[in-house]
C-alpha positions in Angstrom: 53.3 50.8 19.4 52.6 48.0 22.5 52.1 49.6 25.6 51.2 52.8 24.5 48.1 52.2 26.5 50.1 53.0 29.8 52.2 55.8 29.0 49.4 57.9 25.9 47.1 58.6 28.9 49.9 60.4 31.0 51.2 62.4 28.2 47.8 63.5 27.7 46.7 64.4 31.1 49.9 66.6 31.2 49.1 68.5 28.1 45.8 68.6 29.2 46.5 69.8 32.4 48.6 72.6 31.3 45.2 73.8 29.2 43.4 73.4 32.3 45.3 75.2 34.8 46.0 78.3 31.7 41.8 78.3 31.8 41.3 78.6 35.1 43.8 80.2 37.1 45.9 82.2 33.5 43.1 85.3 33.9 44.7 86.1 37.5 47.6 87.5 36.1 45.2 90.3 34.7 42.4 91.4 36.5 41.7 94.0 35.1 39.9 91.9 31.8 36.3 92.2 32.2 34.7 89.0 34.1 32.8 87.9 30.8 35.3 88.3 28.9 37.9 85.9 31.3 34.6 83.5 31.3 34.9 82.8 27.3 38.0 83.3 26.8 38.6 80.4 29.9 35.6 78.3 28.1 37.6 78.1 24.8 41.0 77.1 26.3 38.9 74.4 28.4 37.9 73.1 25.1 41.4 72.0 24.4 41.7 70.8 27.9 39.1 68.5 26.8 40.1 67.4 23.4 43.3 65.8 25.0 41.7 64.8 28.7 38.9 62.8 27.3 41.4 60.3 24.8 43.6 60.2 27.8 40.8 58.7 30.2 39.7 56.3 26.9 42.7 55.2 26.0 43.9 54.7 29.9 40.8 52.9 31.0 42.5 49.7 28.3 45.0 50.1 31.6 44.1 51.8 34.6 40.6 52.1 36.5 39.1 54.9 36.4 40.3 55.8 40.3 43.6 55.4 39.1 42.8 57.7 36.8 41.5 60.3 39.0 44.2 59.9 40.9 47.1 60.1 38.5 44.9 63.5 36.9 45.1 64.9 40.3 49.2 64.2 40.7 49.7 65.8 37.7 47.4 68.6 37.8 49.7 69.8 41.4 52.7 69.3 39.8 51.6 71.2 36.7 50.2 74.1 38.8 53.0 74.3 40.9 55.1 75.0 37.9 52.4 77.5 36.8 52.3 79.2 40.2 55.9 79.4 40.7 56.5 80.9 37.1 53.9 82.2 34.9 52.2 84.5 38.3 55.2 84.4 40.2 53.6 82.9 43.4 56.3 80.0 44.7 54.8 77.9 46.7 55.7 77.7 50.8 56.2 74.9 52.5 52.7 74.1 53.4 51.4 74.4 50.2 54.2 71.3 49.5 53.2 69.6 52.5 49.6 69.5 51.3 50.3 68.3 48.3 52.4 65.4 49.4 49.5 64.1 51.1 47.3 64.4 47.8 50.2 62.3 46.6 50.2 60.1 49.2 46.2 59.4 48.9 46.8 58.9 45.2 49.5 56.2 45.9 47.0 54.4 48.0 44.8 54.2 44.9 47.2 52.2 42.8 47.6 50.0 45.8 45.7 46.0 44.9 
């Protein structure tokens, strides 16, 4: 499949990212789990988060420089945990929150820039 060198990467860094963001922020939602237990249960979802973000920066580098990676991974990972704020712990985001995160967007955009 030509081309699959630009779009693979993202579809991995989304799936990744949704692994990611489940490992590190999922436990909030019950605090009541035991510390530990959030630690290793958080370690063995991060594997996943691995398994697809690693091919996704291998395959990508055959496109993208590995700033553009960082800075796609960071576009998606905002988008993903807004999504993941708003619905799985039921904390929308406010305006600021949005504002911020435009201007990660922004700074990302400057990264693609030649």
């Amino acid at each position: 499949m030509p081309g699959y060198e630009r779009y693979l990467p993202i579809l991995l860094l989304v799936g990744s990212n949704i692994f990611m963001t489940f490992a590190w922020y999922g436990h909030l939602k019950y605090r009541s789990v035991p510390i530990l237990t959030v630690i290793v249960v958080s370690w063995g979802i991060a594997f996943f988060e691995y398994m697809l973000m690693v091919p996704a920066n291998r395959i990508g580098a055959a496109v993208y420089s590995a700033p553009q990676l960082k800075g796609m991974q960071e576009v998606i990972t905002l988008l993903v945990f807004a999504g993941f704020s708003t619905w799985y712990l039921g904390q929308p985001l406010k305006w600021n929150h949005w504002a911020g995160f435009a201007l990660i967007v922004v700074a990302a955009w400057l990264i693609f820039l030649e």
